[in-house]
PyMOL CGO cylinders between C-alpha atoms (Angstrom):
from pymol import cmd
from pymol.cgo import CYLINDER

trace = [
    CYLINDER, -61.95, 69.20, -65.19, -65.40, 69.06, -66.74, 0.3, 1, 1, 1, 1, 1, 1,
    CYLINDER, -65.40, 69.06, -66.74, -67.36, 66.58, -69.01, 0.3, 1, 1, 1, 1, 1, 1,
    CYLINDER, -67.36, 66.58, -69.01, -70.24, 67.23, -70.96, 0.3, 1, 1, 1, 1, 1, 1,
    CYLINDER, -70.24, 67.23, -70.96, -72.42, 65.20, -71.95, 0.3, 1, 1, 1, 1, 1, 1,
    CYLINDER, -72.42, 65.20, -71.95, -74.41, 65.14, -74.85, 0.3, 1, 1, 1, 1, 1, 1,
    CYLINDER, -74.41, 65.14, -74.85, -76.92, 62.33, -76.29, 0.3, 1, 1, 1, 1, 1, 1,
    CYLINDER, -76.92, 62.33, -76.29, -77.33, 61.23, -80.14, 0.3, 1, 1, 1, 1, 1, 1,
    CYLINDER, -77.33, 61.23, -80.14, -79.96, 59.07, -80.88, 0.3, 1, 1, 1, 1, 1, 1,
    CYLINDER, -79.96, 59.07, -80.88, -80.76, 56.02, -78.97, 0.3, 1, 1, 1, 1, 1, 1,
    CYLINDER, -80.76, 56.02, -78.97, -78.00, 54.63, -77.15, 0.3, 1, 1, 1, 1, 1, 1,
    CYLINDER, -78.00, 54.63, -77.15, -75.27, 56.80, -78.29, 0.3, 1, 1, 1, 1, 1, 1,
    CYLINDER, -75.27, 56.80, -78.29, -73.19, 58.99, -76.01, 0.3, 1, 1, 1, 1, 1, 1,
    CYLINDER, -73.19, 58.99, -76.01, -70.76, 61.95, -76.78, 0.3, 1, 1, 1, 1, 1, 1,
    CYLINDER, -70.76, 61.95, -76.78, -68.55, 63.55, -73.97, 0.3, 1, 1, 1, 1, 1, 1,
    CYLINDER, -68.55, 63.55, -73.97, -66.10, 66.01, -74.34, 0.3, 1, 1, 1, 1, 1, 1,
    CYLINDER, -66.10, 66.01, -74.34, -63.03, 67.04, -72.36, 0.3, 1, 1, 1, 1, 1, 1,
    CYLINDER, -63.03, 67.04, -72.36, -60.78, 69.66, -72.36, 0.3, 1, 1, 1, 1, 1, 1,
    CYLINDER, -60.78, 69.66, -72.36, -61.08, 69.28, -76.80, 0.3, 1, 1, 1, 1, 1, 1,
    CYLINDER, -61.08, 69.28, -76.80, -61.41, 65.14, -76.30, 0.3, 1, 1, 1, 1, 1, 1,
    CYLINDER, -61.41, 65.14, -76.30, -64.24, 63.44, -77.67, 0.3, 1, 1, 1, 1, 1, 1,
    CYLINDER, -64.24, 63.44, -77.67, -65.56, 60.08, -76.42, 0.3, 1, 1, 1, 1, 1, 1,
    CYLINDER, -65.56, 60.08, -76.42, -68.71, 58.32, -78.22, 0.3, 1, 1, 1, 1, 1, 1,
    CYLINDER, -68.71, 58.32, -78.22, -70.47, 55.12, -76.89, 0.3, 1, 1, 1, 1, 1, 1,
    CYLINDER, -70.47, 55.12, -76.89, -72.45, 52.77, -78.96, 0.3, 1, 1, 1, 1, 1, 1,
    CYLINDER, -72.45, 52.77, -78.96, -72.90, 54.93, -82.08, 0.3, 1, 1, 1, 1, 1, 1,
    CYLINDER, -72.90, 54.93, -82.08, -75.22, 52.29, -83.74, 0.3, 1, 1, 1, 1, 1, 1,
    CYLINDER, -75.22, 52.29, -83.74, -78.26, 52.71, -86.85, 0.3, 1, 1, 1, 1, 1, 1,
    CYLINDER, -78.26, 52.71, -86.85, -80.56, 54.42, -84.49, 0.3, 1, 1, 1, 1, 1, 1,
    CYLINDER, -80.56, 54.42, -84.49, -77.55, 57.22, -83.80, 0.3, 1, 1, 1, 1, 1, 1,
    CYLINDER, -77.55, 57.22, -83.80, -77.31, 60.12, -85.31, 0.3, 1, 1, 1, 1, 1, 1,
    CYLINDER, -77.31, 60.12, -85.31, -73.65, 59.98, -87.75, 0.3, 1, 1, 1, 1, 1, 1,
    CYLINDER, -73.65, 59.98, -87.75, -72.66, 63.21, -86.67, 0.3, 1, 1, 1, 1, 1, 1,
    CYLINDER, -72.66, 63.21, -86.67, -72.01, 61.76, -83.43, 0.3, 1, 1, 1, 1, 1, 1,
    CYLINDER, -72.01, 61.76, -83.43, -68.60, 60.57, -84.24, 0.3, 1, 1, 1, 1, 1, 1,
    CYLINDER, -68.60, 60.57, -84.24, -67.66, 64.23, -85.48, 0.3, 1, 1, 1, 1, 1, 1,
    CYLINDER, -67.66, 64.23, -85.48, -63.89, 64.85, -84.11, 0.3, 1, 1, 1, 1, 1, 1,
    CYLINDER, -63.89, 64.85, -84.11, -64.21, 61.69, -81.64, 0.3, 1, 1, 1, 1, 1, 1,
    CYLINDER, -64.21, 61.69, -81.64, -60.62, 60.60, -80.94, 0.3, 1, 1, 1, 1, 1, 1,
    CYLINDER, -60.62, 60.60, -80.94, -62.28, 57.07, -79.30, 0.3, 1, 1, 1, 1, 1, 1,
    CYLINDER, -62.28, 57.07, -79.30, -65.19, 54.86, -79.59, 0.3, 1, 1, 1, 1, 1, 1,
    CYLINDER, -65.19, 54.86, -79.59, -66.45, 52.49, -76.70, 0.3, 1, 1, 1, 1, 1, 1,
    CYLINDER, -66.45, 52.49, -76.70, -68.95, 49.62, -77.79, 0.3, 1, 1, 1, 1, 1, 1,
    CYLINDER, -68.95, 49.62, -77.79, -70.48, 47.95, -75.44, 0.3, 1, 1, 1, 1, 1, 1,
    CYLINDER, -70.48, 47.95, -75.44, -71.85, 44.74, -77.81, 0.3, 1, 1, 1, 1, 1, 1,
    CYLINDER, -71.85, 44.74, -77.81, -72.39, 43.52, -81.34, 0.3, 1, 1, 1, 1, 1, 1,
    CYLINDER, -72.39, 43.52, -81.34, -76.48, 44.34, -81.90, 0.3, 1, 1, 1, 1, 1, 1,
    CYLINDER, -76.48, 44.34, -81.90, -76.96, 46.84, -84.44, 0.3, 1, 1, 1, 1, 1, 1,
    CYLINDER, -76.96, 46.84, -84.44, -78.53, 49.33, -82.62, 0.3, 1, 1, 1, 1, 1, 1,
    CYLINDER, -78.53, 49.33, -82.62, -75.18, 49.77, -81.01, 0.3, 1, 1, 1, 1, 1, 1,
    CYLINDER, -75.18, 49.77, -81.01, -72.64, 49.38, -83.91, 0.3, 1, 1, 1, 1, 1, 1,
    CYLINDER, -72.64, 49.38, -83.91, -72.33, 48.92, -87.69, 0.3, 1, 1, 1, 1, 1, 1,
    CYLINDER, -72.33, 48.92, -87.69, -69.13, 47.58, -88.52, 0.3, 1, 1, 1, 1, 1, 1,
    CYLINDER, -69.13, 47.58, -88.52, -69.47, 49.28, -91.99, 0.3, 1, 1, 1, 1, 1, 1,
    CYLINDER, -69.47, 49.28, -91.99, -70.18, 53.03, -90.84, 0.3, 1, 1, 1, 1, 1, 1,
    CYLINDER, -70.18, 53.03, -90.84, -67.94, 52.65, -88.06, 0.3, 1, 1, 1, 1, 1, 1,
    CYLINDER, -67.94, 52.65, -88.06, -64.90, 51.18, -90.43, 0.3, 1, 1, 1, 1, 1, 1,
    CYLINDER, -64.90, 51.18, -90.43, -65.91, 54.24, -92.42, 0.3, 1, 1, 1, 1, 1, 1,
    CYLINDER, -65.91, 54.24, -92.42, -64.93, 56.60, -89.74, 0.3, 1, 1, 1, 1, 1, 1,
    CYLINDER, -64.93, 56.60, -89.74, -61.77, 54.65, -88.79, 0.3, 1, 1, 1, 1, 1, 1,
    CYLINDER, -61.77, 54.65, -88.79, -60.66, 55.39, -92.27, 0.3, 1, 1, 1, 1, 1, 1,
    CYLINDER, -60.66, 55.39, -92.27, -61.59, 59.21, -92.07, 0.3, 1, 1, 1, 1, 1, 1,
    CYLINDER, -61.59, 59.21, -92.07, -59.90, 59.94, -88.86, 0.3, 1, 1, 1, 1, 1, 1,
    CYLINDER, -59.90, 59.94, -88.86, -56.61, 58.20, -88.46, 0.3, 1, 1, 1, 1, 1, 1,
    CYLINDER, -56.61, 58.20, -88.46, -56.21, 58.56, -84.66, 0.3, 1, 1, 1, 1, 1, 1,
    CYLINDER, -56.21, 58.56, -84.66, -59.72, 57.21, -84.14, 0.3, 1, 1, 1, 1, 1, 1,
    CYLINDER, -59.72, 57.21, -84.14, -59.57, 54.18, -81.85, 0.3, 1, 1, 1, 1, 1, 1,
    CYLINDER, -59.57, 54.18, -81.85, -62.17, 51.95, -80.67, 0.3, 1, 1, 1, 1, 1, 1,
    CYLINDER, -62.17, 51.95, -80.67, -62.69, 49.73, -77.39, 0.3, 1, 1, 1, 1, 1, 1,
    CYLINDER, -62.69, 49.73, -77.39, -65.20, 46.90, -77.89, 0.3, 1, 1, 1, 1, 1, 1,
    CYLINDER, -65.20, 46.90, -77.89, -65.94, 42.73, -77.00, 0.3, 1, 1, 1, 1, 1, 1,
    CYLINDER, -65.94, 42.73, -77.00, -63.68, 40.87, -78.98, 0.3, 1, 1, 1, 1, 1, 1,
    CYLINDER, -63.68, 40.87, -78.98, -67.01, 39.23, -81.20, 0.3, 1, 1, 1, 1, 1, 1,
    CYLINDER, -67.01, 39.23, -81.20, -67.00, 43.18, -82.44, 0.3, 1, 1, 1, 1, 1, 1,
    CYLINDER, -67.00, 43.18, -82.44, -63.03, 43.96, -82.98, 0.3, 1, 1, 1, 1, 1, 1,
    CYLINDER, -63.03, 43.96, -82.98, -63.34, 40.92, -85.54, 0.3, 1, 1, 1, 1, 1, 1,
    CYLINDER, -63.34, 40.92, -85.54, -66.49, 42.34, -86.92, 0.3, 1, 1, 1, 1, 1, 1,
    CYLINDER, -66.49, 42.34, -86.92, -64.80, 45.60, -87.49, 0.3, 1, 1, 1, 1, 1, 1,
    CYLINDER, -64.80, 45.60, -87.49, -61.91, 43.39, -89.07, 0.3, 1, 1, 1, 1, 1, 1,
    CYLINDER, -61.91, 43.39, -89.07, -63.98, 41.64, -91.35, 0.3, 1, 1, 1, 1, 1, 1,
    CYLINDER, -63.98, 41.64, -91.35, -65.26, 44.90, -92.52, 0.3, 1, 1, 1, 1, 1, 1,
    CYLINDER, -65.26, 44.90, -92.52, -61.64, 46.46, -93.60, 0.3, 1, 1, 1, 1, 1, 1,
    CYLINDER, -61.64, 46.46, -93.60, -60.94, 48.40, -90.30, 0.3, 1, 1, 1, 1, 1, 1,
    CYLINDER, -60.94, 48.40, -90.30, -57.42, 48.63, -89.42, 0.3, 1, 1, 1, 1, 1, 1,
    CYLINDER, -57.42, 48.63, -89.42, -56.81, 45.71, -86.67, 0.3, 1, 1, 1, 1, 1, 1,
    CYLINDER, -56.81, 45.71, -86.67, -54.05, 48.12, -84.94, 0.3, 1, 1, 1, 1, 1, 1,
    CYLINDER, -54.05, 48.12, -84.94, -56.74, 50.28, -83.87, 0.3, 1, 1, 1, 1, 1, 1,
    CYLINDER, -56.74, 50.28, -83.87, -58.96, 48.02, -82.47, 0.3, 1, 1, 1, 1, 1, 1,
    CYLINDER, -58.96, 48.02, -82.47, -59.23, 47.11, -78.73, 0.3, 1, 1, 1, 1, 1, 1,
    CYLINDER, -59.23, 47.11, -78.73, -60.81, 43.77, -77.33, 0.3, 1, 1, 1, 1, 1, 1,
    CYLINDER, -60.81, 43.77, -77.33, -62.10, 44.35, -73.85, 0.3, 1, 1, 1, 1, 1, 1,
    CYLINDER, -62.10, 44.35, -73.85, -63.03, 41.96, -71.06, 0.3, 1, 1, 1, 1, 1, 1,
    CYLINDER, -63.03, 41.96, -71.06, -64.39, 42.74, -67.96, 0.3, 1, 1, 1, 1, 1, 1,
    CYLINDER, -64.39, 42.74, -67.96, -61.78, 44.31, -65.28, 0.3, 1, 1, 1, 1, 1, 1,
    CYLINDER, -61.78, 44.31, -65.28, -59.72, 45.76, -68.03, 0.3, 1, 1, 1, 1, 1, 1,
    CYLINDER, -59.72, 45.76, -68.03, -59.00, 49.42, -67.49, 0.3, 1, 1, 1, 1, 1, 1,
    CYLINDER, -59.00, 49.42, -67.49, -57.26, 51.96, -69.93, 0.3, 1, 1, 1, 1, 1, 1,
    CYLINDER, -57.26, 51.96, -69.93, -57.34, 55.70, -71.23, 0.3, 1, 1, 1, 1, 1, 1,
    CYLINDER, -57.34, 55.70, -71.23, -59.22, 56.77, -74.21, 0.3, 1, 1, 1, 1, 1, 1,
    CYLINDER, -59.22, 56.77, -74.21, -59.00, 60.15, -75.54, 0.3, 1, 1, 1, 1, 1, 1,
    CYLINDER, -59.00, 60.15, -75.54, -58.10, 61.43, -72.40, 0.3, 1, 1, 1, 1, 1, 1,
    CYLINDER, -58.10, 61.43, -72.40, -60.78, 59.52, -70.52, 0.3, 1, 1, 1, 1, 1, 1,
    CYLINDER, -60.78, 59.52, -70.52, -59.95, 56.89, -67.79, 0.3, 1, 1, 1, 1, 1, 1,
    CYLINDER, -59.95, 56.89, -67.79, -62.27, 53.78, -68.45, 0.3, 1, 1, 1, 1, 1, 1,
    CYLINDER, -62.27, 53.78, -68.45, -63.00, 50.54, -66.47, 0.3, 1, 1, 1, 1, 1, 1,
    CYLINDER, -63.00, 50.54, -66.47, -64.76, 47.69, -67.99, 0.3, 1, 1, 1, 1, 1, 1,
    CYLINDER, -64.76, 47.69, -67.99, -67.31, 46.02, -65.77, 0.3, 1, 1, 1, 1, 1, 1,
    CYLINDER, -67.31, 46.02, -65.77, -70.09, 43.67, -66.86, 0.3, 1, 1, 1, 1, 1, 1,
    CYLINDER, -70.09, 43.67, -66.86, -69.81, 40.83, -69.49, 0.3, 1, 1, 1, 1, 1, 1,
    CYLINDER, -69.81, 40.83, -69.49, -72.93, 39.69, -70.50, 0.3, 1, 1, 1, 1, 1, 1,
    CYLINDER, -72.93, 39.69, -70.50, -75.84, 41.13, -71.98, 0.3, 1, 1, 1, 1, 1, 1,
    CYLINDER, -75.84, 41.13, -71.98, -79.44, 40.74, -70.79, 0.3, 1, 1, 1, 1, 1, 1,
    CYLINDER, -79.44, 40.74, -70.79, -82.04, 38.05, -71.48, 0.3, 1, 1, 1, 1, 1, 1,
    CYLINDER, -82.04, 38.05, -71.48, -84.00, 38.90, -74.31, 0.3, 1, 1, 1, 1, 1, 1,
    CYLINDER, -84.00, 38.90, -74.31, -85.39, 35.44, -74.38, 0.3, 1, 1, 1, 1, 1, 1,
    CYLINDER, -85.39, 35.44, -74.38, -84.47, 31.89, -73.08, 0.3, 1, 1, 1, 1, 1, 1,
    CYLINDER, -84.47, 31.89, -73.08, -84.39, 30.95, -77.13, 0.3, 1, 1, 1, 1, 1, 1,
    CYLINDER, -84.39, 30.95, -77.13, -81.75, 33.22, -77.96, 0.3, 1, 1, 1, 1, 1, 1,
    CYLINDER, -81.75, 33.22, -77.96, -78.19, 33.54, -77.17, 0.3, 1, 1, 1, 1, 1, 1,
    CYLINDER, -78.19, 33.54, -77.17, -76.61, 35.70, -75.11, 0.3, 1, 1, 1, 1, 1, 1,
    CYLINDER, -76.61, 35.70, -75.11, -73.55, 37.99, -76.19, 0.3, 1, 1, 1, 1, 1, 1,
    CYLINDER, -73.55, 37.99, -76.19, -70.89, 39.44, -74.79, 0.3, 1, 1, 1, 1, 1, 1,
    CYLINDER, -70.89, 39.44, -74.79, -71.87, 43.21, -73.26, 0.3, 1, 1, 1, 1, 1, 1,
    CYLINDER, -71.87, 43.21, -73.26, -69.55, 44.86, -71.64, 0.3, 1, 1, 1, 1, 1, 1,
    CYLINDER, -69.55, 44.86, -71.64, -70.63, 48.36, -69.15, 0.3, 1, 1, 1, 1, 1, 1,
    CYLINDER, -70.63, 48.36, -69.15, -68.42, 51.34, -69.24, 0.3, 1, 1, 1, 1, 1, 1,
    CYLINDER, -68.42, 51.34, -69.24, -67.53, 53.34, -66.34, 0.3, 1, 1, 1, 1, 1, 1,
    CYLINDER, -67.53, 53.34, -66.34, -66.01, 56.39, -67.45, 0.3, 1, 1, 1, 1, 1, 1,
    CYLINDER, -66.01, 56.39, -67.45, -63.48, 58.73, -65.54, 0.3, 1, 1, 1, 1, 1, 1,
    CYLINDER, -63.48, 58.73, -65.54, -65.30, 57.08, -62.41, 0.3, 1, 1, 1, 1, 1, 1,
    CYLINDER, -65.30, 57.08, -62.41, -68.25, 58.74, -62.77, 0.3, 1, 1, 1, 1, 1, 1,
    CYLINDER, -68.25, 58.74, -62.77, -69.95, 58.30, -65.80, 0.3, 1, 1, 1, 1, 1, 1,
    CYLINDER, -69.95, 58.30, -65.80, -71.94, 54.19, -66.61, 0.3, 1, 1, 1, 1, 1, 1,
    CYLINDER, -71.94, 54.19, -66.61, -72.96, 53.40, -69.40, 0.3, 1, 1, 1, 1, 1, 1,
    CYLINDER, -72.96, 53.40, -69.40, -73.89, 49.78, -69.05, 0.3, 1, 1, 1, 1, 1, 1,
    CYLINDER, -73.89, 49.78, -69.05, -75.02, 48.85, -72.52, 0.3, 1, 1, 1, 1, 1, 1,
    CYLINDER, -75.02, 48.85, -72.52, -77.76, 46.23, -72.98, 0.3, 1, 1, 1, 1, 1, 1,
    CYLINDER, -77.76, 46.23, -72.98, -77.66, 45.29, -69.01, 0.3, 1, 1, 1, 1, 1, 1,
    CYLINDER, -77.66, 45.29, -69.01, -78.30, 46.40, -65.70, 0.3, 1, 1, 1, 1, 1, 1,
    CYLINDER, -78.30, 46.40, -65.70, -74.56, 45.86, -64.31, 0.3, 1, 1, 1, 1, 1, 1,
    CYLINDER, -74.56, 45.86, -64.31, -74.09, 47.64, -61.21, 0.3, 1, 1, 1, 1, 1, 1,
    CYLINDER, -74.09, 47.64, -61.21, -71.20, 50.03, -60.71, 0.3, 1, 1, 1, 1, 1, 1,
    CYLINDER, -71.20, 50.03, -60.71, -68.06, 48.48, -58.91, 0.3, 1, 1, 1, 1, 1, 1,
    CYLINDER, -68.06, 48.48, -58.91, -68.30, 48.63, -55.17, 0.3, 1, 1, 1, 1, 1, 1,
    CYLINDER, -68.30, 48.63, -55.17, -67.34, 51.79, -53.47, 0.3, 1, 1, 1, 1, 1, 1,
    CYLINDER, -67.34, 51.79, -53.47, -67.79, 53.83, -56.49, 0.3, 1, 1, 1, 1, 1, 1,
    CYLINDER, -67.79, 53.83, -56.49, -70.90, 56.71, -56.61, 0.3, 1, 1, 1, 1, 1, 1,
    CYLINDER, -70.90, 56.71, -56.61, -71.94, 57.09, -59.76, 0.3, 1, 1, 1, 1, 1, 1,
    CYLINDER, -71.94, 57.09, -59.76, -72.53, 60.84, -60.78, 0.3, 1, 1, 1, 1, 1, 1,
    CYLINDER, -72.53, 60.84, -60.78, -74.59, 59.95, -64.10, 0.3, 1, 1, 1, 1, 1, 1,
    CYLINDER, -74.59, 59.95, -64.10, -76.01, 56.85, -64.98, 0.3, 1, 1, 1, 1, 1, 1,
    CYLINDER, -76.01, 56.85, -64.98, -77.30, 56.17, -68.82, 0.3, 1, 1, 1, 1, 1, 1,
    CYLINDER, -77.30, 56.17, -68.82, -80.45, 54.46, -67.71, 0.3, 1, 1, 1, 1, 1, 1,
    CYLINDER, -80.45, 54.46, -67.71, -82.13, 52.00, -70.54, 0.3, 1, 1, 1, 1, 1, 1,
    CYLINDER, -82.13, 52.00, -70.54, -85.71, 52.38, -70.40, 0.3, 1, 1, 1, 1, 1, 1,
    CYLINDER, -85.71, 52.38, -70.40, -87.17, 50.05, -73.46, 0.3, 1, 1, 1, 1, 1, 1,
    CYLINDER, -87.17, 50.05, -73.46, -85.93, 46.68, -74.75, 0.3, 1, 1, 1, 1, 1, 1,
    CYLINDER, -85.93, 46.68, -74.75, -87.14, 43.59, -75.69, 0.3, 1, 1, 1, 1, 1, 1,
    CYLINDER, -87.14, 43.59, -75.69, -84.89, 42.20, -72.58, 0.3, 1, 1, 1, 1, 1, 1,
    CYLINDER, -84.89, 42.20, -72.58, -86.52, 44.37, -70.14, 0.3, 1, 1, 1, 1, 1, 1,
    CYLINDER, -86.52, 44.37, -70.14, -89.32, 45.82, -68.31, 0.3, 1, 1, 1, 1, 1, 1,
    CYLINDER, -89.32, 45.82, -68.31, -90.12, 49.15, -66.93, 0.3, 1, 1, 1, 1, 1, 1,
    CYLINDER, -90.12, 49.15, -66.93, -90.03, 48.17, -62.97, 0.3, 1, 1, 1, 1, 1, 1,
    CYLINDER, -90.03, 48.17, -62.97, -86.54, 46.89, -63.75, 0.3, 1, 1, 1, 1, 1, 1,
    CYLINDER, -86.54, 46.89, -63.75, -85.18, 50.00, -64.82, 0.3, 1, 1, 1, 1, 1, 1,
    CYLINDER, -85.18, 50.00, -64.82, -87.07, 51.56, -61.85, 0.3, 1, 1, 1, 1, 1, 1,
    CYLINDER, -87.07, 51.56, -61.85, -85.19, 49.08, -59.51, 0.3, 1, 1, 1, 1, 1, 1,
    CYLINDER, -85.19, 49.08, -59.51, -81.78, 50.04, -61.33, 0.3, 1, 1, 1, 1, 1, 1,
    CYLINDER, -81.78, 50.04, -61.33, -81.69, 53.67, -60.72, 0.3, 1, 1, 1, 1, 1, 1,
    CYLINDER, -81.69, 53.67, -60.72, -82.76, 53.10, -57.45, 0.3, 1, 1, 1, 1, 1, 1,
    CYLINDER, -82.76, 53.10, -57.45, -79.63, 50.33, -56.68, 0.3, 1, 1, 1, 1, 1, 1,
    CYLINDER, -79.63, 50.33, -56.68, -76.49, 52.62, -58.12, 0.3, 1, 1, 1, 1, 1, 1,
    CYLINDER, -76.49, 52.62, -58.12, -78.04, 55.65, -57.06, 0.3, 1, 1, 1, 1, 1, 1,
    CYLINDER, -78.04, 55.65, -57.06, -76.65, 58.03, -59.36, 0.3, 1, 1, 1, 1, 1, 1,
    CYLINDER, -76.65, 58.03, -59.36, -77.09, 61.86, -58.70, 0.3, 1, 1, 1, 1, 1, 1,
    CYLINDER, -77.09, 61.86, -58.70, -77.94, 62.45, -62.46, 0.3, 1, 1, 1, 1, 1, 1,
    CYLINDER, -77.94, 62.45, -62.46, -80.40, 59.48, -64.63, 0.3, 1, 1, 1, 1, 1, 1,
    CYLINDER, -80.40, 59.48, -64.63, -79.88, 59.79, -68.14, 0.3, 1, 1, 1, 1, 1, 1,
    CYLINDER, -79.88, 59.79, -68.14, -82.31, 58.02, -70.04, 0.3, 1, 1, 1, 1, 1, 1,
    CYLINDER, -82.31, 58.02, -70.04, -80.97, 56.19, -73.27, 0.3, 1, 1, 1, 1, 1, 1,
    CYLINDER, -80.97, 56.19, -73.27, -81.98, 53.19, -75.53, 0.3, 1, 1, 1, 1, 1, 1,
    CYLINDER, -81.98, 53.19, -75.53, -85.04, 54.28, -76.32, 0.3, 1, 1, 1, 1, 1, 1,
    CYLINDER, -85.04, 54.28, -76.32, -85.38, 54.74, -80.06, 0.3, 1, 1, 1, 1, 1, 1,
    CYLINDER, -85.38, 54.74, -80.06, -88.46, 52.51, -80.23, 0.3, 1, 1, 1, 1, 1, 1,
    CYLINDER, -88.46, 52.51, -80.23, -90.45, 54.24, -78.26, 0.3, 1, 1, 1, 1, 1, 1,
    CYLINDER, -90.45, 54.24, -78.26, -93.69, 56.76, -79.77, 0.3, 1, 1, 1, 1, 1, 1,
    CYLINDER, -93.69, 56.76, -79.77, -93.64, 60.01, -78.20, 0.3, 1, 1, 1, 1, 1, 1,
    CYLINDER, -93.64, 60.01, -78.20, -96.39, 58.73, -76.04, 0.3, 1, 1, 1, 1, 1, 1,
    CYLINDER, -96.39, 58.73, -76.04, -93.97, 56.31, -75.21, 0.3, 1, 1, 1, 1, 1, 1,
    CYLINDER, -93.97, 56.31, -75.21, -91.39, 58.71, -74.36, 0.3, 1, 1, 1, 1, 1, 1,
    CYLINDER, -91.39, 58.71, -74.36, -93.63, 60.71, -72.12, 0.3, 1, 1, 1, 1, 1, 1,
    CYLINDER, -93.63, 60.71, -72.12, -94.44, 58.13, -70.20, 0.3, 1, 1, 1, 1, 1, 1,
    CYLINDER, -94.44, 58.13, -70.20, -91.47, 56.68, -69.23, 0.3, 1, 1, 1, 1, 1, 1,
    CYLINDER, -91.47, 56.68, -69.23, -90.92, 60.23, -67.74, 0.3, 1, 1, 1, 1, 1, 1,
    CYLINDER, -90.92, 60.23, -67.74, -93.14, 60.61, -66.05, 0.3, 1, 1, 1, 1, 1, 1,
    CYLINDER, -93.14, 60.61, -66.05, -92.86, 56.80, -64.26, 0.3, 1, 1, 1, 1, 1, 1,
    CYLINDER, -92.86, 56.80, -64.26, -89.75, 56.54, -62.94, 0.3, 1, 1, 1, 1, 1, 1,
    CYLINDER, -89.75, 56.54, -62.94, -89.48, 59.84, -61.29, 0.3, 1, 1, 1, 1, 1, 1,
    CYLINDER, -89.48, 59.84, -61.29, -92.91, 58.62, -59.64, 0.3, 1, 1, 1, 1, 1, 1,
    CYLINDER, -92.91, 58.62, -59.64, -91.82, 55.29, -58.63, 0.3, 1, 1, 1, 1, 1, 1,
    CYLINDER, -91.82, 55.29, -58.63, -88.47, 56.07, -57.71, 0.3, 1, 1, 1, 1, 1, 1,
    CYLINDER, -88.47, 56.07, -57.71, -88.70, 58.67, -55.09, 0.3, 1, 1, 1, 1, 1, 1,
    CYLINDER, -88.70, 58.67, -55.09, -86.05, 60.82, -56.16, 0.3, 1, 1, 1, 1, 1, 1,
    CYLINDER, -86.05, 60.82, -56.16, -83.41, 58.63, -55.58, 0.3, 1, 1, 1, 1, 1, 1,
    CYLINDER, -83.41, 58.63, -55.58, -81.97, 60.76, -58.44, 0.3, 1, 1, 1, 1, 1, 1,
    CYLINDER, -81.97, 60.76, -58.44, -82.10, 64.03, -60.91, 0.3, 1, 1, 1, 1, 1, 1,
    CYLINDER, -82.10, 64.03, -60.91, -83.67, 62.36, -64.04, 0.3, 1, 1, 1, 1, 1, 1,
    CYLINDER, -83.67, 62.36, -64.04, -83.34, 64.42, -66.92, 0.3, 1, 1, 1, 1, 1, 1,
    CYLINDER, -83.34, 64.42, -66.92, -84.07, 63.82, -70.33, 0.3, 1, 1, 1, 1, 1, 1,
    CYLINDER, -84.07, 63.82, -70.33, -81.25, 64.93, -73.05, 0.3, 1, 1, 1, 1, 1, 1,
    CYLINDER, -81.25, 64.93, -73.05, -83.11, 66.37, -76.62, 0.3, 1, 1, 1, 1, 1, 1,
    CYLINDER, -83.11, 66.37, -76.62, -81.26, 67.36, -79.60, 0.3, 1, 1, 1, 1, 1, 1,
    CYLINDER, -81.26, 67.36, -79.60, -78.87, 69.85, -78.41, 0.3, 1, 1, 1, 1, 1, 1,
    CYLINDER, -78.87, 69.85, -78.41, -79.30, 69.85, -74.75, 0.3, 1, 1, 1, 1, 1, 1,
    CYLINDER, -79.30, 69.85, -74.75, -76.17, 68.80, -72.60, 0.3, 1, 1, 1, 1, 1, 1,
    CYLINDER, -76.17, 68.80, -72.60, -75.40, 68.19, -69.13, 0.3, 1, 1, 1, 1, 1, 1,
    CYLINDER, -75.40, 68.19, -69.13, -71.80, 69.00, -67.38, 0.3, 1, 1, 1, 1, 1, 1,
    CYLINDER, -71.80, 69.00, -67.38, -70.07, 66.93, -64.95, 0.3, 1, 1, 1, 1, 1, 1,
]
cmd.load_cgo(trace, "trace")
């Protein structure tokens, strides 16, 4: 059965399956709309380019079915904020479990190093009906034996640099790149990035950007 794929601002990810909607990390640089008919929401850590408790309580309280999969630091954030605790998942890394209709393993538990000065959080990667990674704020490879058909690549962060990204796509492989989480980037920005890491990674993969609108089936 397919998945499409469609992005939303940043880091945030819609797919849709047979009339089941999945978002990831629908966060302030996201476009709302994203979380349109979603019957689940993964987050993959507490920064707020990948959550607000507030908007996302908000659509807990419009859509009674929605339920959400997150580290446990953001299930009490999303407490705190009036969301109802008996939809609310705490994940760790190796858990596994079905949402919306998607099968979805947990791997990864730690964010990146944005600096020695700061703390590191809990992140935890989503790999989604085995296919699909979204690995958050990380570069958490896939679990071994598994072929990733479409990776969401990060391309800018304050925790990483270009070559690293480079040197991620080219470790899982993927037949599709995605790029993602990379709402701070100018349009020159943008253009650049594109045209680097198809350069510097010899095709290890199909990288192709999602606009507004634009979707990719899996």
């Amino acid at each position: 059965m397919s998945t499409t794929i469609s992005k939303h601002g940043h880091a945030c990810i819609r797919l849709e399956k047979d009339g089941h909607v999945l978002v990831l990390d629908p966060g302030a640089f996201s476009d709302p709309a994203a979380l349109d008919g979603a019957g689940a929401v993964l987050v993959t850590h507490e920064h707020v380019d990948h959550v607000v408790p507030d908007r996302l309580t908000a659509a807990l309280a419009a859509a009674p079915d929605l339920q959400v999969w997150a580290p446990g630091v953001v299930v009490d954030q999303l407490v705190a904020a009036g969301a109802p605790a008996d939809r609310l998942h705490a994940v760790t890394e190796g858990d596994t479990f079905t949402a919306a209709g998607f099968a979805v393993e947990a791997v990864g538990n730690r964010h990146a190093v944005i600096h020695p000065s700061i703390p590191v959080v809990a992140n935890a990667a989503y790999l989604i009906d085995g296919v699909v990674l979204h690995p958050g704020d990380s570069f958490t490879p896939p679990p071994a034996g598994v072929h990733v058909e479409v990776l969401l690549l990060p391309v800018s962060a304050p925790w990483m640099k270009l070559s690293e990204a480079a040197d991620y796509l080219q470790a899982v492989a993927p037949r599709v790149a995605v790029p993602i989480h990379d709402a701070i980037l100018s349009d020159a920005g943008l253009g650049l990035v594109d045209r680097v890491i198809p350069q510097v990674t010899g095709g290890v993969a199909e990288y192709r950007r999602l606009g507004a609108g634009d979707t990719l089936t899996v």
